[in-house]
C-alpha positions in Angstrom: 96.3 -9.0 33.2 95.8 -11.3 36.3 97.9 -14.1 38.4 96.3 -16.8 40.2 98.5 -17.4 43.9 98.2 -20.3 45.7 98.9 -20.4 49.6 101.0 -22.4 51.7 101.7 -23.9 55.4 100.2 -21.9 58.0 96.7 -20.9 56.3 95.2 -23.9 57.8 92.2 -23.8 59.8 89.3 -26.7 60.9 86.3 -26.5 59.1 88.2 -24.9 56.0 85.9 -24.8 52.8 83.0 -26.6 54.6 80.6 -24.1 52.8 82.1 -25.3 49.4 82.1 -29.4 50.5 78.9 -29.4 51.6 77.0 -28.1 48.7 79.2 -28.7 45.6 79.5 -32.0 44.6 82.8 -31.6 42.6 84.4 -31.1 45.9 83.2 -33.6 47.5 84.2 -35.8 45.0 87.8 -34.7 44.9 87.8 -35.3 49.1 86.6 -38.7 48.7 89.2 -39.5 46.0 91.9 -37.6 48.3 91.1 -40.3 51.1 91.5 -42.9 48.7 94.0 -42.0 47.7 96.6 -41.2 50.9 94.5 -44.1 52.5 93.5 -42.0 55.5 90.0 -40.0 55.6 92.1 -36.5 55.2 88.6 -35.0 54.6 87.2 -35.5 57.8 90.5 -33.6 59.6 90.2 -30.6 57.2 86.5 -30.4 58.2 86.3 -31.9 61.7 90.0 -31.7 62.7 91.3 -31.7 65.3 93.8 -29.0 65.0 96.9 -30.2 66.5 96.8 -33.2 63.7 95.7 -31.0 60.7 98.2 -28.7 61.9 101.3 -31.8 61.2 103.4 -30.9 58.2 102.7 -33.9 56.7 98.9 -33.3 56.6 98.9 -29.8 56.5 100.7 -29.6 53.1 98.2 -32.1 51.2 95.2 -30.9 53.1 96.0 -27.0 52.1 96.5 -28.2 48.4 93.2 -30.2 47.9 91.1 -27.3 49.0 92.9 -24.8 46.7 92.7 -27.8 43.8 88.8 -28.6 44.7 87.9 -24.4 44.7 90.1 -23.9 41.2 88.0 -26.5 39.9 84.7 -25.5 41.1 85.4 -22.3 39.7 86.1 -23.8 36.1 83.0 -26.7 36.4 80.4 -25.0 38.8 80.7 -20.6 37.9 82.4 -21.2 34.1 85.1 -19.1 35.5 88.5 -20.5 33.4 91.3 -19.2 35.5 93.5 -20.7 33.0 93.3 -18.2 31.6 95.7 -15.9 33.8 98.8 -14.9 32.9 100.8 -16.1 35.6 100.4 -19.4 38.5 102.4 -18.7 41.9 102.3 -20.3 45.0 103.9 -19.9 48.1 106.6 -22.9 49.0 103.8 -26.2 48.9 101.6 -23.5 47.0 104.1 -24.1 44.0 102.2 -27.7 43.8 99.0 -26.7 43.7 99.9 -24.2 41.0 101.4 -27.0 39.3 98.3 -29.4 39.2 96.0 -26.4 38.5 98.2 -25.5 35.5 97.9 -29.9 34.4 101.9 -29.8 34.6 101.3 -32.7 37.3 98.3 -34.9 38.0 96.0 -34.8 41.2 97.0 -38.1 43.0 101.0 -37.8 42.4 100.7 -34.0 43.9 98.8 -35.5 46.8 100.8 -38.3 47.6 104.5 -36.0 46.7 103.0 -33.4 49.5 102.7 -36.5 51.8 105.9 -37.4 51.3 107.2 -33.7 51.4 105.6 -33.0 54.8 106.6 -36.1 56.4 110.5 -35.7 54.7 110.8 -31.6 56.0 109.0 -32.6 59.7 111.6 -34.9 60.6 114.7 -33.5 58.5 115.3 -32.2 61.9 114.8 -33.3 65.8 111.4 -32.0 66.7 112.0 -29.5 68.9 115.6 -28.1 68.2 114.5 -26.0 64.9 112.5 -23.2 64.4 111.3 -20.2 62.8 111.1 -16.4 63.5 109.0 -13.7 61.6 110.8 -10.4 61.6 108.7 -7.4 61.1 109.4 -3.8 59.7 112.8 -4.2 58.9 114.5 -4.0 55.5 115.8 -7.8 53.9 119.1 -6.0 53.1 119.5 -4.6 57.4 118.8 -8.6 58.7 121.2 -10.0 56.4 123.6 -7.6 57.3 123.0 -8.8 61.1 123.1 -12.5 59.9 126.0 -12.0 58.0 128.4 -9.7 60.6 127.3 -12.2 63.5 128.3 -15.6 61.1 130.8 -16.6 63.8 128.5 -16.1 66.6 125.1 -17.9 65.2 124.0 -19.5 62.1 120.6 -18.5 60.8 118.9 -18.2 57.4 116.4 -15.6 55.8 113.5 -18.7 55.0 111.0 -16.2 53.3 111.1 -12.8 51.9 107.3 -12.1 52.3 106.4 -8.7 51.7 107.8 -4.9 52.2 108.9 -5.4 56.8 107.8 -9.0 56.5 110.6 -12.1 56.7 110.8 -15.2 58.0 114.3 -16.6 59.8 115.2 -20.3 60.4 117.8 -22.1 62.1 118.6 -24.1 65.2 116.5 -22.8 68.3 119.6 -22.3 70.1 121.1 -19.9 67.5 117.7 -18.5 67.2 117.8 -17.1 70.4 121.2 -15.5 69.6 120.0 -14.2 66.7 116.3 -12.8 68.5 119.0 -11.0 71.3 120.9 -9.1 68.3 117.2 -7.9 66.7 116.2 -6.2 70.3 119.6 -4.8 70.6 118.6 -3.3 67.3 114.6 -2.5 68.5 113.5 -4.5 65.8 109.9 -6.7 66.4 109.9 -10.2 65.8 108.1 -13.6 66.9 108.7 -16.8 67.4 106.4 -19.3 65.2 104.6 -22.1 66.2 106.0 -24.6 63.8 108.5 -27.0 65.0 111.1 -27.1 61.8 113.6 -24.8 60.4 111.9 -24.8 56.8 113.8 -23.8 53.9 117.0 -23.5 54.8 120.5 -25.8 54.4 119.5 -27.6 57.5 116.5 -29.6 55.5 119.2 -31.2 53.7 117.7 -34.7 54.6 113.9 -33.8 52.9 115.9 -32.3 50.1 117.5 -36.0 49.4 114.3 -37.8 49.8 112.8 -35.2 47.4 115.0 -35.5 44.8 114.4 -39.2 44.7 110.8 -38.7 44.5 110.5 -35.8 42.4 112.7 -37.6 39.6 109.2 -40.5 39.6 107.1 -38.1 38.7 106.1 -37.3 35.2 105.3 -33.5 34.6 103.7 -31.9 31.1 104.2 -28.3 29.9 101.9 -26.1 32.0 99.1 -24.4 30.5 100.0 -21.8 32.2 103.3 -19.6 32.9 104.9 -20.7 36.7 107.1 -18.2 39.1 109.5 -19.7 41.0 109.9 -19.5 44.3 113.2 -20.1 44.5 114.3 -17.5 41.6 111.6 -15.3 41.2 111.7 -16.0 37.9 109.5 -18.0 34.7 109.5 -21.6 35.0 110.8 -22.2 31.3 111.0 -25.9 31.0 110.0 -29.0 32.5 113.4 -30.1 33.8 113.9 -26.9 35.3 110.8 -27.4 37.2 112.1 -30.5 38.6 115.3 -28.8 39.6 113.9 -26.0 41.4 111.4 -28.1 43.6 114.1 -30.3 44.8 116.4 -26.7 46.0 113.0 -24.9 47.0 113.2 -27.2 50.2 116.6 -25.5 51.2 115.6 -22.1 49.5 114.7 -19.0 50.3 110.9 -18.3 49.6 111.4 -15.4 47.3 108.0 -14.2 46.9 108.0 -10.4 47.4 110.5 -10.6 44.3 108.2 -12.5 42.8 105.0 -10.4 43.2 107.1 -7.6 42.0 108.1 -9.4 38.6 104.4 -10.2 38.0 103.7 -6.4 38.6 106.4 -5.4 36.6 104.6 -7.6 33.7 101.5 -6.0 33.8 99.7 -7.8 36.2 96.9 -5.9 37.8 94.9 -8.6 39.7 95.5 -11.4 41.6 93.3 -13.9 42.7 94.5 -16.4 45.7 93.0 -19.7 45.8 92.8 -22.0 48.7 92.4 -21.3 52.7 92.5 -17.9 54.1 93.9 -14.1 53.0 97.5 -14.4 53.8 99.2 -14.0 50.6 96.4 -11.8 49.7 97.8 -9.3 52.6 101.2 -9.8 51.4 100.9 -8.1 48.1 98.8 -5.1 49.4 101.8 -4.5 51.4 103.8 -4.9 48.5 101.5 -2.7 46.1 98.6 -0.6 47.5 96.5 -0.5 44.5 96.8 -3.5 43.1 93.3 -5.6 43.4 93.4 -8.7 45.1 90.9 -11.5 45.7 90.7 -14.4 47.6 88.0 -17.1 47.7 87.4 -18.9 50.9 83.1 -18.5 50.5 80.7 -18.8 47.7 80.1 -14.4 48.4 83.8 -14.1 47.4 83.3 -15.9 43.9 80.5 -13.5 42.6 83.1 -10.3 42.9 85.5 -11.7 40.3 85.9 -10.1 36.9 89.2 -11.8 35.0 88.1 -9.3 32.3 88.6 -6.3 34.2 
């Protein structure tokens, strides 16, 4: 059994899938319709950049989702490699959408133009500059809460993503961050600050969770061909208005995706294959689970060592 994963914000880089763009024509194509359709030549800034404006939440979050679109279907089209066939789709936070389009539950121009709207909506649900986010490494999820939760009257924070085995993510106000960063040295436990400027998932994008629900109720989804984990329960997506549901909280919800790798596993899932830029998530669930095989495609090399029949 395999799962496809899909990655999300921070896997970015300038020049990602030049090697595919350049010499397949499907994903070309699907570029130039992606400019067409957001009006802006997003093409040119995944391949030229620069990196301070790929790196904008608002083109970050389509930009990451049309290269993970484009390589799943160059796969199916170009190498007759049908990952529809897996048993499971995740993604991670605006992964979930790419999983979503790749399983036909939503269509390629209303997932590019809902991650527009998504980036711009969680970018300025809060003052640039007075949110932010703080990775937390080698600690147990249940030790941090405890410190969240003993310190409530002194700072408010929030665990953002459960990652992997010593791997979470904390948001908040930068100012209650700090507190927060104080009580995790007392406690000789790593952690770094993150270049992004935004307190993502957490009750303080309240204002993208509003404009998301409004949008998200336009959309019109299908069944997915294929079976979805939620991010925000770690659980099988089981119907279409369920889906809408948990997009609109996944903006103010934990990321749960250790919880979800573990259900996969716990399924009988063996292999996982990430789609779209970089090894991050790939990383995550070798922390999780040793000797389970992982994959990720980010060159033409990589796509000759899958087997989905292993």
């Amino acid at each position: 059994m395999f799962s496809v994963i899909f990655p999300g914000q921070g896997s970015q880089i300038v020049s990602m899938g030049k090697e595919f763009y350049t010499k397949f024509d499907i994903v070309k194509k699907l570029f130039n319709e992606a400019d067409e359709i957001l009006g802006f030549s997003i093409s040119n800034l995944i391949l030229e950049g620069p990196k301070d404006k790929l790196d904008l939440t608002e083109n970050t979050q389509p930009a990451i989702f049309l290269l993970g679109y484009s390589i799943f279907q160059l796969l199916k089209r170009e190498f007759n490699i049908d990952l529809n066939k897996a048993n499971f789709f995740a993604g991670h936070s605006l992964g979930e959408y790419t999983a979503l389009a790749s399983a036909n539950a939503l269509n390629f121009s209303d997932t590019l133009r809902i991650l527009k709207i998504r980036g711009n909506a969680m970018q300025s649900a809060v003052p640039k500059g007075e949110g932010g986010m703080v990775a937390v490494l080698g600690s147990e999820i249940e030790k941090i809460e405890k410190i969240i939760e003993e310190n409530k009257n002194k700072y408010e924070c929030f665990i953002a993503n459960d990652n992997s085995n010593g791997q979470l993510v904390i948001s908040g106000n930068n100012n209650q961050l700090e507190k927060f960063i104080s009580d995790l040295k007392s406690n000789s436990i790593k952690n770094i600050k993150l270049p992004v400027s935004a307190p993502f998932h957490c009750k303080l994008m309240k204002k993208a969770t509003d404009i998301m629900a409004k949008e998200i109720e336009k959309l019109e989804f299908k069944d997915p061909t294929n079976i979805l984990i939620s991010n925000v329960t770690a659980k099988e997506i089981t119907s279409t208005s369920l889906l809408k549901d948990l997009l609109i909280k996944q903006i103010e919800s934990r990321v749960r995706w250790r919880e979800s790798v573990i259900l996969m596993i716990n399924k009988g899932v063996s292999q996982f294959i990430e789609i779209g830029p970089g090894k991050i998530l790939s990383g995550l669930i070798k922390r999780i689970d040793k000797n389970i095989k992982v994959s990720a495609i980010n060159h033409e090399e990589d796509i000759k060592l899958i087997n989905i029949n292993d």
